[in-house]
PDB file of N, CA, C and O in Angstrom:
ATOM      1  N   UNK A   1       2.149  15.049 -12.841  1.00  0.00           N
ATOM      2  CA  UNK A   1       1.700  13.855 -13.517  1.00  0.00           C
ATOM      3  C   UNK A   1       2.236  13.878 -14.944  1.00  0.00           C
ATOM      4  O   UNK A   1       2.606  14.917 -15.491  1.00  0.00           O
ATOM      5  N   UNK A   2       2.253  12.884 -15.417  1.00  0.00           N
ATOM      6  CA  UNK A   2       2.987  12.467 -16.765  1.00  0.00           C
ATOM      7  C   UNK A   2       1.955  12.416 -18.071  1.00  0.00           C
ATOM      8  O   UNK A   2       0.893  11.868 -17.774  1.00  0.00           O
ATOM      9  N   UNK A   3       2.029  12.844 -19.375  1.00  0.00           N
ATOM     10  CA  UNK A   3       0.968  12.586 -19.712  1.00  0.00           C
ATOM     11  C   UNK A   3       1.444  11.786 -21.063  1.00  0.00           C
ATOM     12  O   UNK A   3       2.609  11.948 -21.426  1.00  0.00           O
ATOM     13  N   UNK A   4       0.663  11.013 -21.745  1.00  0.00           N
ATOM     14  CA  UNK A   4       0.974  10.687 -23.120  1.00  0.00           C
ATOM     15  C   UNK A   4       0.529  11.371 -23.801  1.00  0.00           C
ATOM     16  O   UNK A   4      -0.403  11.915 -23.209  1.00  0.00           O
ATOM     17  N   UNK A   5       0.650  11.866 -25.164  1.00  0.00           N
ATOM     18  CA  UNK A   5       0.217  12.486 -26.019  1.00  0.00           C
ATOM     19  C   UNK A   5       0.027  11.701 -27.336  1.00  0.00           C
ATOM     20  O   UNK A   5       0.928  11.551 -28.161  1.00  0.00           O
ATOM     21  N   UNK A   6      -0.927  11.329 -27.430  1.00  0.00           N
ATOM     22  CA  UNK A   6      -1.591  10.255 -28.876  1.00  0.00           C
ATOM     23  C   UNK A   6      -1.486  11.618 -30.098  1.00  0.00           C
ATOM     24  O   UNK A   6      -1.707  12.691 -29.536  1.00  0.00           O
ATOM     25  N   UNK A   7      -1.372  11.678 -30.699  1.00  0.00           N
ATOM     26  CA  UNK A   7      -0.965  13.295 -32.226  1.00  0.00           C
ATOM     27  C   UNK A   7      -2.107  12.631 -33.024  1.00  0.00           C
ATOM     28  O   UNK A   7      -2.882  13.499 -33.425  1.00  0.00           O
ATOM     29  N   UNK A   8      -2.608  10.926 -33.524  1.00  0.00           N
ATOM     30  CA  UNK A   8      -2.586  10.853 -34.766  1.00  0.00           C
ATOM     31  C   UNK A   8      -4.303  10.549 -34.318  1.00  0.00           C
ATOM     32  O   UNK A   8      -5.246  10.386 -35.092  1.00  0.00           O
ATOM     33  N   UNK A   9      -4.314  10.543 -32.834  1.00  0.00           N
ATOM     34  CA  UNK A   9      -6.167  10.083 -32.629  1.00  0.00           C
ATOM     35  C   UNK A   9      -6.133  11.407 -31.761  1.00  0.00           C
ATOM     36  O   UNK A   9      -7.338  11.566 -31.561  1.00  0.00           O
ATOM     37  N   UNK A  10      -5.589  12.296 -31.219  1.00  0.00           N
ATOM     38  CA  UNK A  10      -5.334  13.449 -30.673  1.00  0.00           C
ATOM     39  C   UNK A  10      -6.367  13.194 -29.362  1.00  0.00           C
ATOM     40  O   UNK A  10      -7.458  13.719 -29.140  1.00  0.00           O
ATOM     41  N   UNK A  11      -5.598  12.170 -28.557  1.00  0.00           N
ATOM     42  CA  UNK A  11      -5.868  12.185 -27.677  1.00  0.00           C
ATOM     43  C   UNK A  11      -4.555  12.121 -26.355  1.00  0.00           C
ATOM     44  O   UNK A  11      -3.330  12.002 -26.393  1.00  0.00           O
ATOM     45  N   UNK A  12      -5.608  12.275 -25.206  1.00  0.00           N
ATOM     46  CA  UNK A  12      -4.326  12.548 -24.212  1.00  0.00           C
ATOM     47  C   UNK A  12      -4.813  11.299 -22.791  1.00  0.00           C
ATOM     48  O   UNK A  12      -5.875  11.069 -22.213  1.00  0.00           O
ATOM     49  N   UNK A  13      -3.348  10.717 -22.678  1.00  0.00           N
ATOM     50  CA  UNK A  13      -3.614   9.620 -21.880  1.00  0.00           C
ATOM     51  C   UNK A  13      -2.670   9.879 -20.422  1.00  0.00           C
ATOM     52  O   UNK A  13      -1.566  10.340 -20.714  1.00  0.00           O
ATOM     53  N   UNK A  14      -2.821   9.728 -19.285  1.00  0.00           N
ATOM     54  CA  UNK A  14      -2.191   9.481 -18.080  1.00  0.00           C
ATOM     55  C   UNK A  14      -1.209   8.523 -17.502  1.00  0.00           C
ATOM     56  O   UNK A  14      -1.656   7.787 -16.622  1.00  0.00           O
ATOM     57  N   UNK A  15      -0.001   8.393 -17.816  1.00  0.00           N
ATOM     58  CA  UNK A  15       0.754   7.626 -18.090  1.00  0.00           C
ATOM     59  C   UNK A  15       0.461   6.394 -17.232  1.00  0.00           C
ATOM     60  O   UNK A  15       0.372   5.210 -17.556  1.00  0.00           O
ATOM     61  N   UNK A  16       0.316   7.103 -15.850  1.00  0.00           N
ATOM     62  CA  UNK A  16       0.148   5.939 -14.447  1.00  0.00           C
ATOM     63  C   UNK A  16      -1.126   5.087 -15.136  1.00  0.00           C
ATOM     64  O   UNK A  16      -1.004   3.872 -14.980  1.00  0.00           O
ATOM     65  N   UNK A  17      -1.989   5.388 -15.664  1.00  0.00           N
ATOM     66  CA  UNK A  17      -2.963   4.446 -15.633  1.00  0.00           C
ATOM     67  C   UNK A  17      -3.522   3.850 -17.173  1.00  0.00           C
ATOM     68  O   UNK A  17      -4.512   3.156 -17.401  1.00  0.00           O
ATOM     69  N   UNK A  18      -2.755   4.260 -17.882  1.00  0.00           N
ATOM     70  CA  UNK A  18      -2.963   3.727 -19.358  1.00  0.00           C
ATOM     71  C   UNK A  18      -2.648   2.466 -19.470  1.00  0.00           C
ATOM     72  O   UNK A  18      -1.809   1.778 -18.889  1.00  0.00           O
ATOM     73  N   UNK A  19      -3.449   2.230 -20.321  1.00  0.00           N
ATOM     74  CA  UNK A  19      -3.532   0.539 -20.205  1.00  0.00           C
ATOM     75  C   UNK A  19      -3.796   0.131 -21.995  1.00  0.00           C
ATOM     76  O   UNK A  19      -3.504   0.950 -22.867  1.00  0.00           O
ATOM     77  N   UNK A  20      -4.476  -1.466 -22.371  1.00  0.00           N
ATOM     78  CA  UNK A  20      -4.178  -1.904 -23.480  1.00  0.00           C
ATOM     79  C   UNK A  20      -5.523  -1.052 -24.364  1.00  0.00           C
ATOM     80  O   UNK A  20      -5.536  -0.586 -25.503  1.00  0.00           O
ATOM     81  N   UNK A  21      -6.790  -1.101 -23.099  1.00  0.00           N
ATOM     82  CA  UNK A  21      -7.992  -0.362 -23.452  1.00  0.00           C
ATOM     83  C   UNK A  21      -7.951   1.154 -24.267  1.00  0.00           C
ATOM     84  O   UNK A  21      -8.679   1.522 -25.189  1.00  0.00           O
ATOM     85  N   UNK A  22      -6.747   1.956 -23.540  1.00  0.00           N
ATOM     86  CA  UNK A  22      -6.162   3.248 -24.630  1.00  0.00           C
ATOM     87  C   UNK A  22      -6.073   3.246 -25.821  1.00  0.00           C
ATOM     88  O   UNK A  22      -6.409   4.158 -26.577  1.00  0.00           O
ATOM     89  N   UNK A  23      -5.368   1.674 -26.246  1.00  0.00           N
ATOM     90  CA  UNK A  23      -4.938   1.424 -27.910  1.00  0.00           C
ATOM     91  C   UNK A  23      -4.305   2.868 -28.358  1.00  0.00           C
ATOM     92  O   UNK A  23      -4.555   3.518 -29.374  1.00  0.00           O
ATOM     93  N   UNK A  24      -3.400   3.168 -27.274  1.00  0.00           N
ATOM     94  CA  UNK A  24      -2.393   4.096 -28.073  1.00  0.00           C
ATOM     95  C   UNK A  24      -1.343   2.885 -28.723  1.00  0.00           C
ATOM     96  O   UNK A  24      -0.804   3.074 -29.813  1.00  0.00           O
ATOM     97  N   UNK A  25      -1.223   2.222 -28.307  1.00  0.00           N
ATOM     98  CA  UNK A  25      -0.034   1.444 -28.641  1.00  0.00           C
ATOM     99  C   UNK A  25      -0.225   0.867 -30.254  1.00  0.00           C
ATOM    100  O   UNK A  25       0.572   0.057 -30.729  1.00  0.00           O
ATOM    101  N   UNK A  26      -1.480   1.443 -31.074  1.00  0.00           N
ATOM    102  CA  UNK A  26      -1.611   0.796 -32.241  1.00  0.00           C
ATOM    103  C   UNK A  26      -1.023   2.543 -33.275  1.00  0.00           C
ATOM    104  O   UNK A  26      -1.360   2.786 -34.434  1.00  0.00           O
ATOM    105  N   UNK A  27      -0.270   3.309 -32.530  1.00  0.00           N
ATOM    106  CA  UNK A  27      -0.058   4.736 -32.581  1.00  0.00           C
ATOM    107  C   UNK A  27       1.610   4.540 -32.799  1.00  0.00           C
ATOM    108  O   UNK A  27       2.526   4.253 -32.028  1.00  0.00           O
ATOM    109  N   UNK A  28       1.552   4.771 -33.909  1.00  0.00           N
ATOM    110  CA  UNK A  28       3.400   5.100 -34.691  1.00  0.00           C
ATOM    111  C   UNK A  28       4.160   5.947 -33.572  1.00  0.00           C
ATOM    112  O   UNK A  28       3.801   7.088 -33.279  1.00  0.00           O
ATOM    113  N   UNK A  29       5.280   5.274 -32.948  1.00  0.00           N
ATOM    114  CA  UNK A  29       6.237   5.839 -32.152  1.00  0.00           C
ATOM    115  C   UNK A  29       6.296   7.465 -32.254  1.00  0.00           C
ATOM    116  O   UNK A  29       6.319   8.284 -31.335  1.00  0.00           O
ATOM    117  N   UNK A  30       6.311   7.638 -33.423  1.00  0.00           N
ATOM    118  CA  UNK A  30       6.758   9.056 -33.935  1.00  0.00           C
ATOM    119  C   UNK A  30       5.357   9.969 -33.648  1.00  0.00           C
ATOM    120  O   UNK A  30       5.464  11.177 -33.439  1.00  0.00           O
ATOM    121  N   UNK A  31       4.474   9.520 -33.653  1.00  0.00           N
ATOM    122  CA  UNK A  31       2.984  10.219 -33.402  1.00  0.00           C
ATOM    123  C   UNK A  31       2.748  10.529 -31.858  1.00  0.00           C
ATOM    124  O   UNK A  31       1.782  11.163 -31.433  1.00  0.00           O
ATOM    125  N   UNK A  32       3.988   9.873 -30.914  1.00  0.00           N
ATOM    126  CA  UNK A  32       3.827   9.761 -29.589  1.00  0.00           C
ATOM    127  C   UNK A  32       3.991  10.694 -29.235  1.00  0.00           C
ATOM    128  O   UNK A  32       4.088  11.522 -30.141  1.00  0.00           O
ATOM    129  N   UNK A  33       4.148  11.289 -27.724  1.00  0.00           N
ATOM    130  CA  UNK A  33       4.940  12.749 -26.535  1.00  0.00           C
ATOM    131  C   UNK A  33       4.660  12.002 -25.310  1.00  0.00           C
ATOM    132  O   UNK A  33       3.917  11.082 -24.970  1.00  0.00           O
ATOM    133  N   UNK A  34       5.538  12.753 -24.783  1.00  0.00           N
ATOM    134  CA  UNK A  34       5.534  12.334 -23.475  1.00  0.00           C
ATOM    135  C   UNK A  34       5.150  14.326 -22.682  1.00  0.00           C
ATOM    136  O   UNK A  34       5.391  15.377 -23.276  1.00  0.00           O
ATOM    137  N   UNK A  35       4.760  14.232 -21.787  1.00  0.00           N
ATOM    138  CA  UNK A  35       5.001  15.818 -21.285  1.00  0.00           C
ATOM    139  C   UNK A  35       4.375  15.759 -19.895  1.00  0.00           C
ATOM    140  O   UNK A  35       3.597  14.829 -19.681  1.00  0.00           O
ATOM    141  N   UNK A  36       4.645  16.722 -18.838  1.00  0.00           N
ATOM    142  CA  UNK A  36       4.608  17.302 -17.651  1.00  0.00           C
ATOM    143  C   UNK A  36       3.759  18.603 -17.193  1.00  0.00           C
ATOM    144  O   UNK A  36       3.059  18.862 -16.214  1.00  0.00           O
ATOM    145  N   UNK A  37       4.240  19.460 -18.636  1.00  0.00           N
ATOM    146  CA  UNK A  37       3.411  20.696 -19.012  1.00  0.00           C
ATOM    147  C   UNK A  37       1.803  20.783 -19.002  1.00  0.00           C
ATOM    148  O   UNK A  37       1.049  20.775 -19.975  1.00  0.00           O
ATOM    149  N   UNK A  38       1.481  20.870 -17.615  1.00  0.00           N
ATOM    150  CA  UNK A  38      -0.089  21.528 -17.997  1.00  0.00           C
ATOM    151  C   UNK A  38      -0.423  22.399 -18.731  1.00  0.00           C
ATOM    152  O   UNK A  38      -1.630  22.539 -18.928  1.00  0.00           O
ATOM    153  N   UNK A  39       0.212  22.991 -19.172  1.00  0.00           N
ATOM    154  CA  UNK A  39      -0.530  24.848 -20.590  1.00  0.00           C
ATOM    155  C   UNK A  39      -0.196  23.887 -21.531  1.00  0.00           C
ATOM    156  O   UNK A  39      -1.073  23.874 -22.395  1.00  0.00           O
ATOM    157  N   UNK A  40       0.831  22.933 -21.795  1.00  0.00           N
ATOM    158  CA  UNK A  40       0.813  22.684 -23.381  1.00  0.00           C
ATOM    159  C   UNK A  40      -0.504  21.686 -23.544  1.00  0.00           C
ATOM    160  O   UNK A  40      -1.069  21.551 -24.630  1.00  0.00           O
ATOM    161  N   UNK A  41      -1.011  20.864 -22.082  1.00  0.00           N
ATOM    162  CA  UNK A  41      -1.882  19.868 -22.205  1.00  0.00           C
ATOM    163  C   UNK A  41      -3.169  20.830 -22.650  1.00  0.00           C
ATOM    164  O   UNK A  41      -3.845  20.772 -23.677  1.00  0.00           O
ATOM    165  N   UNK A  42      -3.279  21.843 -21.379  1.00  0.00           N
ATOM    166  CA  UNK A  42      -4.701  22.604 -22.132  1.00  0.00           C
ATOM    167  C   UNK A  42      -4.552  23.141 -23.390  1.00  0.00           C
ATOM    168  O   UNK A  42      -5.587  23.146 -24.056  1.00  0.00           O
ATOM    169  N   UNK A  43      -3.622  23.568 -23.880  1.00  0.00           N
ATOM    170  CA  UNK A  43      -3.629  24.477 -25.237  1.00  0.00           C
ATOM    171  C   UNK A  43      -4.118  23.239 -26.492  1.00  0.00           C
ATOM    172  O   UNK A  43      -4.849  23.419 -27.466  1.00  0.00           O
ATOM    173  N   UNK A  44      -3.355  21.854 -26.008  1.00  0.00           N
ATOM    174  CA  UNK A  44      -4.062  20.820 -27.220  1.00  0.00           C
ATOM    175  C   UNK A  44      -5.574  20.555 -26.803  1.00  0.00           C
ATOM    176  O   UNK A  44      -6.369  20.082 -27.615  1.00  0.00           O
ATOM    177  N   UNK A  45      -5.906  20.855 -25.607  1.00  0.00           N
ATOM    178  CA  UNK A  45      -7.609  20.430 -25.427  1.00  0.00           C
ATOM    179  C   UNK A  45      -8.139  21.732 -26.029  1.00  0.00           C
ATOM    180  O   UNK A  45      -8.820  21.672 -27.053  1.00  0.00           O
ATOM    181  N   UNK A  46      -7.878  22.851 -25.475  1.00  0.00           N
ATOM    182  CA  UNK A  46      -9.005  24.409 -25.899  1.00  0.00           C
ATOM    183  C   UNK A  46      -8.254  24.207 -27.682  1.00  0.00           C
ATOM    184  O   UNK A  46      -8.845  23.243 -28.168  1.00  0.00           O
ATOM    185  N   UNK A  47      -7.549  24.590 -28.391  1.00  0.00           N
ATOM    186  CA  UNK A  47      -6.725  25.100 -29.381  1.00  0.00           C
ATOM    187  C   UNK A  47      -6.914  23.889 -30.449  1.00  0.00           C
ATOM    188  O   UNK A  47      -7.421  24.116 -31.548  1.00  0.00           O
ATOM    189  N   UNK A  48      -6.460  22.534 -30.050  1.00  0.00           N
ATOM    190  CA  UNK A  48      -6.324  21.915 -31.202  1.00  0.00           C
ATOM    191  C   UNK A  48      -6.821  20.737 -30.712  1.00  0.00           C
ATOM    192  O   UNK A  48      -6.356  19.627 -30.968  1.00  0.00           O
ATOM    193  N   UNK A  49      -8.337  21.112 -29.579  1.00  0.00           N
ATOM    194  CA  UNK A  49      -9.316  20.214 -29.947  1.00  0.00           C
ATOM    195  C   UNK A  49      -8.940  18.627 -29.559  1.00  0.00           C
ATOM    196  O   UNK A  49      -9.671  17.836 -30.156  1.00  0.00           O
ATOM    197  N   UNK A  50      -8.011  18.039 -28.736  1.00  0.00           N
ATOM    198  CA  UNK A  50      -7.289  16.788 -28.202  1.00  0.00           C
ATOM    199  C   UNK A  50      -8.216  16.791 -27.140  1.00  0.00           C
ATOM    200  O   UNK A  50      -8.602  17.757 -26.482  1.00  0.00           O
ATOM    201  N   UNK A  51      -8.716  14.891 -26.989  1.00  0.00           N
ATOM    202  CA  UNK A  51      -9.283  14.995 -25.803  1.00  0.00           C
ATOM    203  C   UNK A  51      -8.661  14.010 -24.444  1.00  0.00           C
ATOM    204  O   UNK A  51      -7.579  13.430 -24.532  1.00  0.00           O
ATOM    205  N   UNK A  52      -9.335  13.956 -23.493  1.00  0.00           N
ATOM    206  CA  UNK A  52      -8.519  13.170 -22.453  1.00  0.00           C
ATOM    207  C   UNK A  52      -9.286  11.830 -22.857  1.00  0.00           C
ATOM    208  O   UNK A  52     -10.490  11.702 -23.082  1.00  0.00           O
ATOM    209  N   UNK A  53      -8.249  10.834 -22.890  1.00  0.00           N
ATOM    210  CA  UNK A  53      -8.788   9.156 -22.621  1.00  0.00           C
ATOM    211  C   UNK A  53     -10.109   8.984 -21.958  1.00  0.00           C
ATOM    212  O   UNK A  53     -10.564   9.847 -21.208  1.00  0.00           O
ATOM    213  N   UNK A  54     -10.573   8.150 -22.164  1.00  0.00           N
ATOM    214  CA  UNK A  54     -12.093   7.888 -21.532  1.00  0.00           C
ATOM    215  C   UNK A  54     -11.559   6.647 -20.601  1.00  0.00           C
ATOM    216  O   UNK A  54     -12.082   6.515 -19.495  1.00  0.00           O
ATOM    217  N   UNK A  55     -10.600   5.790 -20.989  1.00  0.00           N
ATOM    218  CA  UNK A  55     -10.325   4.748 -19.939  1.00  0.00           C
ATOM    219  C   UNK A  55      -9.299   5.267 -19.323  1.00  0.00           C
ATOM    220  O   UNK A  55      -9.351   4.576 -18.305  1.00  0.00           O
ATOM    221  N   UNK A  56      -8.091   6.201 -19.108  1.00  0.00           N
ATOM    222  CA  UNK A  56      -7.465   6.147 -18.264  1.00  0.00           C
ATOM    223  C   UNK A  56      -7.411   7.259 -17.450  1.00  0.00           C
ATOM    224  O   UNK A  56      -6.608   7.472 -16.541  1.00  0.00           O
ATOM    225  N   UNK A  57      -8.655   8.212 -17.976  1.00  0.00           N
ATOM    226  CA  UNK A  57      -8.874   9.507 -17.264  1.00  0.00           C
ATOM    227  C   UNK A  57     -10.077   9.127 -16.319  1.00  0.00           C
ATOM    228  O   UNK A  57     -10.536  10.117 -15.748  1.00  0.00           O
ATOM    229  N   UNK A  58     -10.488   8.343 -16.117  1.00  0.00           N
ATOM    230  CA  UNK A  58     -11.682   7.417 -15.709  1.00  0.00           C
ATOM    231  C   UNK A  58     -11.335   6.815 -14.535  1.00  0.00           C
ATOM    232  O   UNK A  58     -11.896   6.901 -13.443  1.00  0.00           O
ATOM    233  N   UNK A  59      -9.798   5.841 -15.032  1.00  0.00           N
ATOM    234  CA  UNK A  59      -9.201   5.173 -13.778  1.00  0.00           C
ATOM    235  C   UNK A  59      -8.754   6.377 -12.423  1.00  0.00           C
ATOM    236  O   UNK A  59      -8.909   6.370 -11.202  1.00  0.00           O
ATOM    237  N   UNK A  60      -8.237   7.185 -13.253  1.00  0.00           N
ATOM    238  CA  UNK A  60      -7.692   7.737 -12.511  1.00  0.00           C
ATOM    239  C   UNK A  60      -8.519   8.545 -11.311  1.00  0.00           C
ATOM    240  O   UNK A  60      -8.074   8.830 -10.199  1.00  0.00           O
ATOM    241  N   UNK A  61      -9.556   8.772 -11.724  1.00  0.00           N
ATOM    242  CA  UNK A  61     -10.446   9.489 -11.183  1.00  0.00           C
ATOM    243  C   UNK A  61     -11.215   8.608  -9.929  1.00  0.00           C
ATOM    244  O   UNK A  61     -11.602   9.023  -8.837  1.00  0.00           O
ATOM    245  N   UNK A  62     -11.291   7.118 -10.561  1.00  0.00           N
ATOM    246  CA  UNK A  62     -11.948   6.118  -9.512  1.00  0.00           C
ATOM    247  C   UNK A  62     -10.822   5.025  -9.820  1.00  0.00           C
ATOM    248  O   UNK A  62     -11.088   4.189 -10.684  1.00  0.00           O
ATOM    249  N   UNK A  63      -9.961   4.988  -9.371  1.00  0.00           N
ATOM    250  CA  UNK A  63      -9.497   3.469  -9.313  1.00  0.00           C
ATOM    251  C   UNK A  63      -9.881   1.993  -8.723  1.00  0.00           C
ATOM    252  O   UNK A  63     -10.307   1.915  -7.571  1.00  0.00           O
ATOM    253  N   UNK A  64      -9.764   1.118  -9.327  1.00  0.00           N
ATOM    254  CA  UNK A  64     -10.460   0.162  -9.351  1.00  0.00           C
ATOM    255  C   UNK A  64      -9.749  -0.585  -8.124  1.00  0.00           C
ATOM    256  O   UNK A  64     -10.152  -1.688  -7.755  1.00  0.00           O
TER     257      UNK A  64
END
């Protein structure tokens, strides 16, 4: 799975299901990531405290 990486609200979004509700998109290009890497995803949740989306970690879990 694909993930977004928000840097500047340090959050982490699911590419397949991110939507306008994320408001990453109000997030400076340069503040963005893209990644594949599960250890780098946990190391920003345990280490530097990033959390998963509430709307697209949500969808994903129950899609509508």
């Amino acid at each position: 799975m694909q993930y977004l990486i928000d840097h500047e609200k340090k959050s982490i979004h699911r590419t397949t299901y991110a939507n306008d509700r994320c408001n990453f998109h109000k997030t400076d290009v340069k503040e963005r990531e893209f990644t594949h890497n599960m250890g780098y995803i946990e190391k920003l949740k345990i280490v530097e405290k990033y959390k998963e989306c509430e709307h697209c970690n949500l969808l994903s879990a129950k899609p509508i």
